[in-house]
mmCIF entry with sequence, helices, sheets and N, C-alpha, C, O atoms, coordinates in Angstrom:
data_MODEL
# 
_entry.id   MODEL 
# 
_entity.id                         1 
_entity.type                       polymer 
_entity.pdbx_number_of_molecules   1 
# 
_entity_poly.entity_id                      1 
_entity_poly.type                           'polypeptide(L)' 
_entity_poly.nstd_linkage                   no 
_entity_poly.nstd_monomer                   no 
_entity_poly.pdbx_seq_one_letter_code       
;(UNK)(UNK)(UNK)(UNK)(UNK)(UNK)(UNK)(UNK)(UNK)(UNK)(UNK)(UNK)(UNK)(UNK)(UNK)(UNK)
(UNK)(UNK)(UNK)(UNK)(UNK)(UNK)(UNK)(UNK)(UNK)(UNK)(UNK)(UNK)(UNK)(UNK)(UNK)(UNK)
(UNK)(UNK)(UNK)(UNK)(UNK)(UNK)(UNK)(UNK)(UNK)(UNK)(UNK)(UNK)(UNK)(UNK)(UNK)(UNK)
(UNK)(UNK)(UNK)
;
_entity_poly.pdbx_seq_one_letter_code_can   XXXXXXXXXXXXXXXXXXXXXXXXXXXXXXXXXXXXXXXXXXXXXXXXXXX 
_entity_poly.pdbx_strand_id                 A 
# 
loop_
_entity_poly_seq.entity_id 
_entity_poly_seq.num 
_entity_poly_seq.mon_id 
_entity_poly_seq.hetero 
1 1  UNK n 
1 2  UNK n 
1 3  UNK n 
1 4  UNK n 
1 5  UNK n 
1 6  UNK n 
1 7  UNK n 
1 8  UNK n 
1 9  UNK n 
1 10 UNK n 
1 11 UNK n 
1 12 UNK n 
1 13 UNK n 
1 14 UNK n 
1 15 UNK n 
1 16 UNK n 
1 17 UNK n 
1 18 UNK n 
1 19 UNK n 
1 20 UNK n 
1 21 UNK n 
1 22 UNK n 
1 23 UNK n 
1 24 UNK n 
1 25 UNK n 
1 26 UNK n 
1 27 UNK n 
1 28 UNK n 
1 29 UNK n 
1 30 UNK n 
1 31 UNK n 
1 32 UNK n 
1 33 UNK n 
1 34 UNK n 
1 35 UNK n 
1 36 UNK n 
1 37 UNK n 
1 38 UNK n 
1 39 UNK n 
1 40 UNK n 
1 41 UNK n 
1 42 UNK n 
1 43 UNK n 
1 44 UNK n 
1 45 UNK n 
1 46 UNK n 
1 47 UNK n 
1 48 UNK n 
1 49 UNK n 
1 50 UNK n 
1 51 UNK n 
# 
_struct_asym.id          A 
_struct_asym.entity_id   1 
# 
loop_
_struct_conf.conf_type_id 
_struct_conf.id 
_struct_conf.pdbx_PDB_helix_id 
_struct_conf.beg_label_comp_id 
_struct_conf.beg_label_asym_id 
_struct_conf.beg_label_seq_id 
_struct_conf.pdbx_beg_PDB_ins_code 
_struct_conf.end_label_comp_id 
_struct_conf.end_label_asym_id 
_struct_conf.end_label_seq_id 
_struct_conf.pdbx_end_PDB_ins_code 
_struct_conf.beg_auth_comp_id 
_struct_conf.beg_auth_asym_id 
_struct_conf.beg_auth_seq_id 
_struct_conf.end_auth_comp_id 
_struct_conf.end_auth_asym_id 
_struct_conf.end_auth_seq_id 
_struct_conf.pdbx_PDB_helix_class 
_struct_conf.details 
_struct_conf.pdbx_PDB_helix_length 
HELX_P HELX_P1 AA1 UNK A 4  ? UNK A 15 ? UNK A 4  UNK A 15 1 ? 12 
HELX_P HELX_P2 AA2 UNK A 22 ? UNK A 36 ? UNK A 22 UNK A 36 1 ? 15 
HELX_P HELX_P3 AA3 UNK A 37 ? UNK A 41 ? UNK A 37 UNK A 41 3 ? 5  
HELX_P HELX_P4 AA4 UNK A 43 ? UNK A 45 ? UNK A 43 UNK A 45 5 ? 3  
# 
_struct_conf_type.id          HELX_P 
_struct_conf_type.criteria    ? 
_struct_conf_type.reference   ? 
# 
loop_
_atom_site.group_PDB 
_atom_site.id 
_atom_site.type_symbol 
_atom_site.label_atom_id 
_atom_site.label_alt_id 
_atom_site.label_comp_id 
_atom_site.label_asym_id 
_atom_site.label_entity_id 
_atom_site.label_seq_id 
_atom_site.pdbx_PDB_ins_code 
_atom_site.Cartn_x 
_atom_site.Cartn_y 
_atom_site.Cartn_z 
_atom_site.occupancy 
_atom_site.B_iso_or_equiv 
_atom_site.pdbx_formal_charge 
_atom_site.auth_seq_id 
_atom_site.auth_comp_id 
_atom_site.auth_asym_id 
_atom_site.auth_atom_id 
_atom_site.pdbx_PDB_model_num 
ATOM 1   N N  . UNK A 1 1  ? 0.828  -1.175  0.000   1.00 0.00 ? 1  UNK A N  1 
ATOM 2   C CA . UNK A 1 1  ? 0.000  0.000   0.000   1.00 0.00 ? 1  UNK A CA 1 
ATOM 3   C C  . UNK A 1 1  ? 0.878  1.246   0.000   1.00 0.00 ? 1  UNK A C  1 
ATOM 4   O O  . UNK A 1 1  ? 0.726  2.032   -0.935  1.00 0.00 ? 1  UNK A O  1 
ATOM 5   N N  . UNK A 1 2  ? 2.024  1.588   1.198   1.00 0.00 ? 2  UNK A N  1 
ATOM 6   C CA . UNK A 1 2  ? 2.872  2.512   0.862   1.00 0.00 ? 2  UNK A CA 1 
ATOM 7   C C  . UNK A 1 2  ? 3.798  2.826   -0.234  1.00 0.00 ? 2  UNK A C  1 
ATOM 8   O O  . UNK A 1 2  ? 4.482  3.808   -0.520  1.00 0.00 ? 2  UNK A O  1 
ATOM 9   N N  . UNK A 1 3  ? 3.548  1.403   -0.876  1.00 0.00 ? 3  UNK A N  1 
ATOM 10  C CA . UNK A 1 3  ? 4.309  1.348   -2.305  1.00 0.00 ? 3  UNK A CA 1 
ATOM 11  C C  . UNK A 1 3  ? 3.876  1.872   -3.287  1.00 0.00 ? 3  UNK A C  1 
ATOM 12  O O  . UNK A 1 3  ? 4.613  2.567   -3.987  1.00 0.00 ? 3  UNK A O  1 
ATOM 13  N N  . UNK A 1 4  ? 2.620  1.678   -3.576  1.00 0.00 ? 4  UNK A N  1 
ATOM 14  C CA . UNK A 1 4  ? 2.058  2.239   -4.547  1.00 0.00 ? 4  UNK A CA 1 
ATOM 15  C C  . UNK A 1 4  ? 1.597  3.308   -4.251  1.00 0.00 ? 4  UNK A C  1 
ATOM 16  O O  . UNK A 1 4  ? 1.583  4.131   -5.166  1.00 0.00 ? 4  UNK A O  1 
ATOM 17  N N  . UNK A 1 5  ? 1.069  3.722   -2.970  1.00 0.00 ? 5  UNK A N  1 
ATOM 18  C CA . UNK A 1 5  ? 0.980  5.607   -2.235  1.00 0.00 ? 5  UNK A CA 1 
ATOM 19  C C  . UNK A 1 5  ? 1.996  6.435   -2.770  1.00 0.00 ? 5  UNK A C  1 
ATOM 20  O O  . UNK A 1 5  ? 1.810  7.590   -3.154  1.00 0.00 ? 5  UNK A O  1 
ATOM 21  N N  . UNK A 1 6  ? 3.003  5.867   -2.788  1.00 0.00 ? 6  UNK A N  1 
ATOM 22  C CA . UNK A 1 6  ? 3.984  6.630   -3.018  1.00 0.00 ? 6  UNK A CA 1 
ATOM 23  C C  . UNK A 1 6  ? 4.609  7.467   -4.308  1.00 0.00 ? 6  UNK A C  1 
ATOM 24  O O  . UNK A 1 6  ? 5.026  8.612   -4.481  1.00 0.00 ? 6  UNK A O  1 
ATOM 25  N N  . UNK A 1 7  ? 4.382  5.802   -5.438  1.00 0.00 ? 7  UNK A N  1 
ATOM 26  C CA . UNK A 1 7  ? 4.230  5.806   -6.808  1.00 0.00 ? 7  UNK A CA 1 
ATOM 27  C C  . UNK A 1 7  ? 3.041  6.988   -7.301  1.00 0.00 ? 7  UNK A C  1 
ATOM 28  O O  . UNK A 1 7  ? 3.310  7.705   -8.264  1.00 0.00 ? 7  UNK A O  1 
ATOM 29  N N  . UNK A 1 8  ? 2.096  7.095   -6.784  1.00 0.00 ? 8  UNK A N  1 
ATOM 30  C CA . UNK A 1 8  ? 1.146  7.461   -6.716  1.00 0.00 ? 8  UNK A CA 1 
ATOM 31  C C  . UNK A 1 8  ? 1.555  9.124   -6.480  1.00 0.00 ? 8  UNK A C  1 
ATOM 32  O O  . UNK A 1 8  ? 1.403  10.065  -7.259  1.00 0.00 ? 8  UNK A O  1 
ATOM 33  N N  . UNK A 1 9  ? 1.987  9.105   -5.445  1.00 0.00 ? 9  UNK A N  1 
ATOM 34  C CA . UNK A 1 9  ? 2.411  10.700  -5.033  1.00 0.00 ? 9  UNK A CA 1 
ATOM 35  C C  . UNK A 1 9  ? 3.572  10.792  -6.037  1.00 0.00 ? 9  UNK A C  1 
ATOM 36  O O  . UNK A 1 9  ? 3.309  11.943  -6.384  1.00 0.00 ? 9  UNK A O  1 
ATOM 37  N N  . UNK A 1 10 ? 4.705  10.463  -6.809  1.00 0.00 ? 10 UNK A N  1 
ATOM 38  C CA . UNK A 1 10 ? 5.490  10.622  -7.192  1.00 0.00 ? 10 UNK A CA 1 
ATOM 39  C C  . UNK A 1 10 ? 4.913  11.179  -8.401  1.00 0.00 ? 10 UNK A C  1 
ATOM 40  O O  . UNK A 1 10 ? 5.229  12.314  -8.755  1.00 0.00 ? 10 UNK A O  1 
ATOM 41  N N  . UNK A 1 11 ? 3.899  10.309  -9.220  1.00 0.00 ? 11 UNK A N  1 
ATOM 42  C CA . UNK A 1 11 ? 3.359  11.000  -10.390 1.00 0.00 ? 11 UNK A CA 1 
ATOM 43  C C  . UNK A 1 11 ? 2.643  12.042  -10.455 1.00 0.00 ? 11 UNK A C  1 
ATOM 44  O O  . UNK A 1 11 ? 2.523  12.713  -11.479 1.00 0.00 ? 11 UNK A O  1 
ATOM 45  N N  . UNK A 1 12 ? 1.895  12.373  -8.977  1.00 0.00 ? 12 UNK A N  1 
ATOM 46  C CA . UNK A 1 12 ? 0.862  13.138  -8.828  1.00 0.00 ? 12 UNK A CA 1 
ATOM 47  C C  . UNK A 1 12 ? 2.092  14.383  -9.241  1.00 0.00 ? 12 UNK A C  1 
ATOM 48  O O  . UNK A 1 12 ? 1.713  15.129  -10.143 1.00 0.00 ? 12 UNK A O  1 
ATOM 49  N N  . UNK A 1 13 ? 3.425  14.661  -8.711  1.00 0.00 ? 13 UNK A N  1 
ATOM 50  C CA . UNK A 1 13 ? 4.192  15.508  -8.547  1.00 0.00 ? 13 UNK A CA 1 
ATOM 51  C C  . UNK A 1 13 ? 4.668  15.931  -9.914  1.00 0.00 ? 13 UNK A C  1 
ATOM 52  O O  . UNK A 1 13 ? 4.711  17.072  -10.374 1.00 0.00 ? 13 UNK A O  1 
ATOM 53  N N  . UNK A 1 14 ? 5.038  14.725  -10.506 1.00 0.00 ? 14 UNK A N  1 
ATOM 54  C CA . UNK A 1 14 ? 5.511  14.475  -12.079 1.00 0.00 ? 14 UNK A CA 1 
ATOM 55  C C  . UNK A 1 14 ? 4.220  15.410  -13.076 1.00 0.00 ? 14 UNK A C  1 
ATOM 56  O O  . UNK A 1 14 ? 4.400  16.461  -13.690 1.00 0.00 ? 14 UNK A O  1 
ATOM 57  N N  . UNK A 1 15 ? 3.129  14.723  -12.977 1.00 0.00 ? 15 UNK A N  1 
ATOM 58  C CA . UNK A 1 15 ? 1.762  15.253  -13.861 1.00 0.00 ? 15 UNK A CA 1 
ATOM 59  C C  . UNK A 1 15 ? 1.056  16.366  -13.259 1.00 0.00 ? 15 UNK A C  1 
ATOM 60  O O  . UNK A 1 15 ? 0.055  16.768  -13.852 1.00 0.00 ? 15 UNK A O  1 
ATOM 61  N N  . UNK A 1 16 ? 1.416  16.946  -12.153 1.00 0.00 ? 16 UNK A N  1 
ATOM 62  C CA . UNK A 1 16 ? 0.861  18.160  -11.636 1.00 0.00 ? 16 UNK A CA 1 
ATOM 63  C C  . UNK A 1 16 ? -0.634 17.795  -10.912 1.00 0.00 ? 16 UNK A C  1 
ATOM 64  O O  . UNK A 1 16 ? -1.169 18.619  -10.171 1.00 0.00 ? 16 UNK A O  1 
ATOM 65  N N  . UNK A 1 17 ? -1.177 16.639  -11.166 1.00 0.00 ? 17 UNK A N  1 
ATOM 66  C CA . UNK A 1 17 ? -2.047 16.438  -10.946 1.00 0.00 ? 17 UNK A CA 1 
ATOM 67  C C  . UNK A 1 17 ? -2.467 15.820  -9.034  1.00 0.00 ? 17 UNK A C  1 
ATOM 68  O O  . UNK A 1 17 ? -1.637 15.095  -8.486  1.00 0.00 ? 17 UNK A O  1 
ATOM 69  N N  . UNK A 1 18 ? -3.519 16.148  -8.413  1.00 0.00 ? 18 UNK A N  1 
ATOM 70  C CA . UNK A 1 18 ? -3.974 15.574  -6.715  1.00 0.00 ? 18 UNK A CA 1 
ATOM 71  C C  . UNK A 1 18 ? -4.922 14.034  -6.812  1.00 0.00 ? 18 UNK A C  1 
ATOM 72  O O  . UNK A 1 18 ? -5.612 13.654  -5.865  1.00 0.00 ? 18 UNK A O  1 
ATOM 73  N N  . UNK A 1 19 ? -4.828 13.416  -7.861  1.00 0.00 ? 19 UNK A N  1 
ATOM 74  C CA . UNK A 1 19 ? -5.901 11.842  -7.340  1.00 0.00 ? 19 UNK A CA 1 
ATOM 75  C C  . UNK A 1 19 ? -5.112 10.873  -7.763  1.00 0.00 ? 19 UNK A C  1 
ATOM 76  O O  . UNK A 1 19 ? -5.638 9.837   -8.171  1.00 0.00 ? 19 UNK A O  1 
ATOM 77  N N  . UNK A 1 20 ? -3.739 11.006  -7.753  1.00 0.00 ? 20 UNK A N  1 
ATOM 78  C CA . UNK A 1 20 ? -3.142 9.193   -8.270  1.00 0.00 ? 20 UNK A CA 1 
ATOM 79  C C  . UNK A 1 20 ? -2.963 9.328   -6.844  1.00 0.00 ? 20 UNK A C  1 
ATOM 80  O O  . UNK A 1 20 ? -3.807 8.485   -6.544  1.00 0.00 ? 20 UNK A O  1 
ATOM 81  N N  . UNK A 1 21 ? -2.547 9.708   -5.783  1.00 0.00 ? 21 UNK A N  1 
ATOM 82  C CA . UNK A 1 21 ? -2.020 9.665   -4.612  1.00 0.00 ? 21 UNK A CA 1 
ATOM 83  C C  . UNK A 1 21 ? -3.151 8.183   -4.153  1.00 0.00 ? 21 UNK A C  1 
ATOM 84  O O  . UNK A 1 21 ? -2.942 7.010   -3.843  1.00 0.00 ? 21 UNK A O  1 
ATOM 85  N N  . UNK A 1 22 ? -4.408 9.074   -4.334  1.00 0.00 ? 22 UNK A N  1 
ATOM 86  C CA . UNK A 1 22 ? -5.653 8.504   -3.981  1.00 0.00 ? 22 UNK A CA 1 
ATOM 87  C C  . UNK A 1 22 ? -5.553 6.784   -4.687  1.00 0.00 ? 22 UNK A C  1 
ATOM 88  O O  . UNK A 1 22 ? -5.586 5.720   -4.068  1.00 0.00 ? 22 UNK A O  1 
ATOM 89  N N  . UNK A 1 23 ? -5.417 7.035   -6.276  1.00 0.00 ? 23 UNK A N  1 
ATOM 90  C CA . UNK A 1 23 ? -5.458 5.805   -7.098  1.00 0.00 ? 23 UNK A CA 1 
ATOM 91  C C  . UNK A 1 23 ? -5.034 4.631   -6.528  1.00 0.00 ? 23 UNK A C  1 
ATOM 92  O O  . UNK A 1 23 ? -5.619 3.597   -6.204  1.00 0.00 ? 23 UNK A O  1 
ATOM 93  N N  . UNK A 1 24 ? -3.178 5.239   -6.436  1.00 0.00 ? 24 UNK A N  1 
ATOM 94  C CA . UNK A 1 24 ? -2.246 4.422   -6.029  1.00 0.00 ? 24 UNK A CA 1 
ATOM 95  C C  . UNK A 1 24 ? -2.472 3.600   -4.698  1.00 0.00 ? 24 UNK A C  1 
ATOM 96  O O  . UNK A 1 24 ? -2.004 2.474   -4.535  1.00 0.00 ? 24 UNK A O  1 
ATOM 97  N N  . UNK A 1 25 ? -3.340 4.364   -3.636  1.00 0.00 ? 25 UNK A N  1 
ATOM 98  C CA . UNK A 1 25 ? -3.145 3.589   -2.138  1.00 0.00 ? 25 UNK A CA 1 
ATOM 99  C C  . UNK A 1 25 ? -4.480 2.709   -2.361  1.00 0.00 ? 25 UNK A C  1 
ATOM 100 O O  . UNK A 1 25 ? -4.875 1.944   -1.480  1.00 0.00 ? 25 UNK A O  1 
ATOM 101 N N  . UNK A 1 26 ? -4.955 2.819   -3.233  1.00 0.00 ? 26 UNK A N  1 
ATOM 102 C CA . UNK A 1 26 ? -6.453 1.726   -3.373  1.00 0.00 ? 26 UNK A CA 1 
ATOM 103 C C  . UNK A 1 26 ? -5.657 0.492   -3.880  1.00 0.00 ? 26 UNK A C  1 
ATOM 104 O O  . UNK A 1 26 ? -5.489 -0.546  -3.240  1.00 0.00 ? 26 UNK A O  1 
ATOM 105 N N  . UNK A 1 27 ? -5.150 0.788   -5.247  1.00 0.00 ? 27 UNK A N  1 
ATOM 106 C CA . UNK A 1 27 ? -4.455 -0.509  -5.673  1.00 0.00 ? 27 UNK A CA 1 
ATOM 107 C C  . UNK A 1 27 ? -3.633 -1.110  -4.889  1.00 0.00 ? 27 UNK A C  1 
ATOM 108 O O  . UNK A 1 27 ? -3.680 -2.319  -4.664  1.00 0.00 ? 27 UNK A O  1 
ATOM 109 N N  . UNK A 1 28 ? -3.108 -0.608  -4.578  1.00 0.00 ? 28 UNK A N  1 
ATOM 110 C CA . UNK A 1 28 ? -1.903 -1.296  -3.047  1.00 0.00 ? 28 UNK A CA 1 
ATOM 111 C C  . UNK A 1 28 ? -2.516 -1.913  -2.175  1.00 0.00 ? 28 UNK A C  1 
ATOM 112 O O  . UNK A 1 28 ? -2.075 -2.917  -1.614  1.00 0.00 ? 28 UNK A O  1 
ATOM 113 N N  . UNK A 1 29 ? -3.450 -1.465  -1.988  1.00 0.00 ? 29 UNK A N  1 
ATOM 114 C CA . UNK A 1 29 ? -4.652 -2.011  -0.363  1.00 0.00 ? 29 UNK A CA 1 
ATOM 115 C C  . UNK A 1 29 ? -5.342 -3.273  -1.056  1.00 0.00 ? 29 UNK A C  1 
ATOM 116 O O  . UNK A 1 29 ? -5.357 -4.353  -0.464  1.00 0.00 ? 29 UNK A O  1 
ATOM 117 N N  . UNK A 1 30 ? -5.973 -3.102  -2.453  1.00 0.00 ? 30 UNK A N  1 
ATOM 118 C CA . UNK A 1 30 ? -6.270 -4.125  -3.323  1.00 0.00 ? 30 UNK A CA 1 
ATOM 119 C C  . UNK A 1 30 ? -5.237 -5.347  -3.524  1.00 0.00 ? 30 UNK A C  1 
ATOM 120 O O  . UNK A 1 30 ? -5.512 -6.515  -3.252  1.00 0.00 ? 30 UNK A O  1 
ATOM 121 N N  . UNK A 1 31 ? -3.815 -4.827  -4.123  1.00 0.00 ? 31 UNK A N  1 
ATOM 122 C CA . UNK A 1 31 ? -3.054 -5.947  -3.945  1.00 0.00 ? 31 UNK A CA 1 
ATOM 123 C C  . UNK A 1 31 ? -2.798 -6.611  -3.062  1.00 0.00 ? 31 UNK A C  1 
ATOM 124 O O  . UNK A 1 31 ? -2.792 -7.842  -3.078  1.00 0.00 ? 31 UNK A O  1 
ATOM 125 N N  . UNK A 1 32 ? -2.477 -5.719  -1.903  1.00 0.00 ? 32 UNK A N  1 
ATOM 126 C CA . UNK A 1 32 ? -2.360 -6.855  0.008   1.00 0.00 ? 32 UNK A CA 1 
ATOM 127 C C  . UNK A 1 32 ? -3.408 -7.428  0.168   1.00 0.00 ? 32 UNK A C  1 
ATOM 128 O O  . UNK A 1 32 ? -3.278 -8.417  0.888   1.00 0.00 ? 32 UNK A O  1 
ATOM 129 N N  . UNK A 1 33 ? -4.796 -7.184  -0.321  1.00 0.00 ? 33 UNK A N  1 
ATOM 130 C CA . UNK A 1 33 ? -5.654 -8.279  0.055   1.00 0.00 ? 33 UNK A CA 1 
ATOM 131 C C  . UNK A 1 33 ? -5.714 -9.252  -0.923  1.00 0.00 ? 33 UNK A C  1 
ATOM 132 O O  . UNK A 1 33 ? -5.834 -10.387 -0.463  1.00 0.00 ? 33 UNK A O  1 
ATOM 133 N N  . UNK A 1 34 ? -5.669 -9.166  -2.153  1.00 0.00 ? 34 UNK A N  1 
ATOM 134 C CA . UNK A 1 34 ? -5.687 -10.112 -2.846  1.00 0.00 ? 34 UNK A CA 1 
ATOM 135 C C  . UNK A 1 34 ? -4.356 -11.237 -2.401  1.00 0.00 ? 34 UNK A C  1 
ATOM 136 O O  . UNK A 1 34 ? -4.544 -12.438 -2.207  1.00 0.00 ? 34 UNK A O  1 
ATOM 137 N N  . UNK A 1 35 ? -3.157 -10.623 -2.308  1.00 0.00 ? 35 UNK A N  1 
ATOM 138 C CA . UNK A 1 35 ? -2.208 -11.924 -2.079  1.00 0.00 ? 35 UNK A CA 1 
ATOM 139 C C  . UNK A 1 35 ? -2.141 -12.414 -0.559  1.00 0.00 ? 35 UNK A C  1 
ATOM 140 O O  . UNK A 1 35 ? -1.368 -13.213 -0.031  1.00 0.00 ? 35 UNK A O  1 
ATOM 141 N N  . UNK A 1 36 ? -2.986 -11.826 -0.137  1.00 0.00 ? 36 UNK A N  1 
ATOM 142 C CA . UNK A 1 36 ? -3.117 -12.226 1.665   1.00 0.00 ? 36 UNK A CA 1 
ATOM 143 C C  . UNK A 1 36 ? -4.414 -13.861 1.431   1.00 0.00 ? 36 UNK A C  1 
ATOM 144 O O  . UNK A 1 36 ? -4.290 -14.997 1.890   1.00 0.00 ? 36 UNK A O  1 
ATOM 145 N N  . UNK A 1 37 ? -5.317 -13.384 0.723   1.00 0.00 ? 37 UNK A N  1 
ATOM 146 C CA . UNK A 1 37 ? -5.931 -14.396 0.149   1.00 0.00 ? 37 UNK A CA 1 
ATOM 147 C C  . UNK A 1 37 ? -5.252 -15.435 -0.683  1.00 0.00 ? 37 UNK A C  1 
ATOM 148 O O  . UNK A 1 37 ? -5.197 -16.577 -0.227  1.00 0.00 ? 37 UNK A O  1 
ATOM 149 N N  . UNK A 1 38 ? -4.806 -15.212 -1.676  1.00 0.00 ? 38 UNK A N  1 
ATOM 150 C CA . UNK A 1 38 ? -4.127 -16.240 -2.197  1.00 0.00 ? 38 UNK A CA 1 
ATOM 151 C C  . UNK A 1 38 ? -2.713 -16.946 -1.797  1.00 0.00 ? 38 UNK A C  1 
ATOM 152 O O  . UNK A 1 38 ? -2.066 -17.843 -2.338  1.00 0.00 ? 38 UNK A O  1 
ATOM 153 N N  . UNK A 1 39 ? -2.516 -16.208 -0.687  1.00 0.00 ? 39 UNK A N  1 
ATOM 154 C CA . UNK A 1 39 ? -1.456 -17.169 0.399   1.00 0.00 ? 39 UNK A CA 1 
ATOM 155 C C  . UNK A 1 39 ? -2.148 -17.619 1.273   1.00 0.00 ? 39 UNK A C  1 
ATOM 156 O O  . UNK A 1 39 ? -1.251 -18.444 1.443   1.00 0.00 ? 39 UNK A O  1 
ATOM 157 N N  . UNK A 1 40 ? -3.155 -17.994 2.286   1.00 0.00 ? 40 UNK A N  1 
ATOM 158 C CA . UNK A 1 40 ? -4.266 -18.633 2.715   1.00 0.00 ? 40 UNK A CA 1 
ATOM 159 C C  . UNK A 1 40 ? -5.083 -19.894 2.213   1.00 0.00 ? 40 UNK A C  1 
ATOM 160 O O  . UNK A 1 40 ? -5.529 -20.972 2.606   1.00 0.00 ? 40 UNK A O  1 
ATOM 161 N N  . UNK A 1 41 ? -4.997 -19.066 1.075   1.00 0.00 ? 41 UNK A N  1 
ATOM 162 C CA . UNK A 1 41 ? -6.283 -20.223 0.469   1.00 0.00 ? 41 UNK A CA 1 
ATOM 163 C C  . UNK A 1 41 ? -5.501 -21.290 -0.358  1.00 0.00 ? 41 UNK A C  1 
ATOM 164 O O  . UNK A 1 41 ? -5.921 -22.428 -0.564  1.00 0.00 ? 41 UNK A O  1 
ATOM 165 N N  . UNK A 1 42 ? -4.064 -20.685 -0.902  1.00 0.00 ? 42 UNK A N  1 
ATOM 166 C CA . UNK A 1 42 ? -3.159 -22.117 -1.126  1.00 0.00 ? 42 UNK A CA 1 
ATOM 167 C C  . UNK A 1 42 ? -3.086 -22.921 -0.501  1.00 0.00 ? 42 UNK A C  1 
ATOM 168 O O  . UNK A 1 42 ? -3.150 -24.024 -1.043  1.00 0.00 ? 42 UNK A O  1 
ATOM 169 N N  . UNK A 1 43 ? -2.923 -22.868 0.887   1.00 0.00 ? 43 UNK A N  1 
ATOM 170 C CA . UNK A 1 43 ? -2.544 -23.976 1.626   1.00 0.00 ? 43 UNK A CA 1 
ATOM 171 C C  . UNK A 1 43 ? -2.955 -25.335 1.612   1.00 0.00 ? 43 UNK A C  1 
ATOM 172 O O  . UNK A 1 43 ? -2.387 -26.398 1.365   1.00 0.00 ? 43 UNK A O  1 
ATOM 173 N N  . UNK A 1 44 ? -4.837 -24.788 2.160   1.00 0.00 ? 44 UNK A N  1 
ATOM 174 C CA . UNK A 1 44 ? -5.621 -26.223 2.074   1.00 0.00 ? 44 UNK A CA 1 
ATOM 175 C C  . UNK A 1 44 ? -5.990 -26.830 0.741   1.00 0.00 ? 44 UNK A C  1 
ATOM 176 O O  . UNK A 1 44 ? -6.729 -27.815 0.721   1.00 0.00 ? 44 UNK A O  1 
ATOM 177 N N  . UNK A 1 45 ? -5.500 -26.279 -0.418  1.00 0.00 ? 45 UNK A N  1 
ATOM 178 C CA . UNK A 1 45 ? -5.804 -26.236 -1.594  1.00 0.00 ? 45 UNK A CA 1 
ATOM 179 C C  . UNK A 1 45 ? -4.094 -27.176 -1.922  1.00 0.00 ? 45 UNK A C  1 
ATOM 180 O O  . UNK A 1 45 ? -3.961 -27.855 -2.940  1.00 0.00 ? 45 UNK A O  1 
ATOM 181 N N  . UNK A 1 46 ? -3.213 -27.064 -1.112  1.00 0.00 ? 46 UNK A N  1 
ATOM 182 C CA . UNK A 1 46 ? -2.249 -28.404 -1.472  1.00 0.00 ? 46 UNK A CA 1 
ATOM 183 C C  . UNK A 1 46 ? -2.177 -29.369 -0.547  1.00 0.00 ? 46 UNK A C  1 
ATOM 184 O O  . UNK A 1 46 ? -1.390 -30.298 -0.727  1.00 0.00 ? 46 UNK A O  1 
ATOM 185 N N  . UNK A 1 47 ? -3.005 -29.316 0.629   1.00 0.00 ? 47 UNK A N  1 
ATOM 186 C CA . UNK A 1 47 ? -2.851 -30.606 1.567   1.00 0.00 ? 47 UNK A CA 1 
ATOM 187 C C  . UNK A 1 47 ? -3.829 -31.500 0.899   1.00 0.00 ? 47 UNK A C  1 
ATOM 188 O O  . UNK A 1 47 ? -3.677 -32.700 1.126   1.00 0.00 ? 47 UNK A O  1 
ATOM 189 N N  . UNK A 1 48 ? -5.004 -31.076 -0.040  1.00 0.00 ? 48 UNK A N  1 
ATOM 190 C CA . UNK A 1 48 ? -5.961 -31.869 -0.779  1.00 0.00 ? 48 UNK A CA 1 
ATOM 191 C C  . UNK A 1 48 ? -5.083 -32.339 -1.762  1.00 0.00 ? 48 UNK A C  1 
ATOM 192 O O  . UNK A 1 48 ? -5.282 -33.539 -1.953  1.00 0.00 ? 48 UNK A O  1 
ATOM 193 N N  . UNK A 1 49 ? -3.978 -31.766 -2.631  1.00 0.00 ? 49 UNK A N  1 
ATOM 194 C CA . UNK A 1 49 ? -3.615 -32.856 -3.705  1.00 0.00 ? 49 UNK A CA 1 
ATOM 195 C C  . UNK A 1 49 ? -2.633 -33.767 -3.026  1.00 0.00 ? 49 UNK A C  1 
ATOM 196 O O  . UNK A 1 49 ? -2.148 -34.752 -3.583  1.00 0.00 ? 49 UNK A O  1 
ATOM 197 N N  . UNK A 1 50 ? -2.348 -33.370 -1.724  1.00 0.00 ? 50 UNK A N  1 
ATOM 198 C CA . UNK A 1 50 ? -1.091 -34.972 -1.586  1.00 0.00 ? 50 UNK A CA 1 
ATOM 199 C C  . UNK A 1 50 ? -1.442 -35.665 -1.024  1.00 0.00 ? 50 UNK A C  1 
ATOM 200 O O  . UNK A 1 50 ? -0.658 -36.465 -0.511  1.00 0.00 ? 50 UNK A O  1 
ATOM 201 N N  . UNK A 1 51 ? -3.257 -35.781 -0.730  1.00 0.00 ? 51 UNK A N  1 
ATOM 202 C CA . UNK A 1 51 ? -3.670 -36.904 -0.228  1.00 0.00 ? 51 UNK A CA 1 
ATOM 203 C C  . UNK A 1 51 ? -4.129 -37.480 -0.868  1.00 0.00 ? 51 UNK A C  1 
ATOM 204 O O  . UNK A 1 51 ? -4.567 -38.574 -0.512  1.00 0.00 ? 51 UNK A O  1 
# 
């Protein structure tokens, strides 16, 4: 999330523009949940194939 906040503020600075700041910390918050899920939900999803 601070990763892409940041990216986010960096362009906002670059393009003159005030809403990637905004853009950037959604997608970031989006990505940590998505791979917080898909490190979770792997798990029981390989104790089923080695049985």
């Amino acid at each position: 999330m601070f990763l892409y906040g940041f990216l986010g503020w960096l362009a906002d600075r670059w393009l003159g523009t005030t809403f990637l700041v905004a853009i950037g910390i959604l997608v970031g918050a989006g990505f940590g949940i998505y791979m917080t899920i898909a490190r979770f939900d792997a798990l029981p999803r390989r104790q089923k194939e080695e049985k």
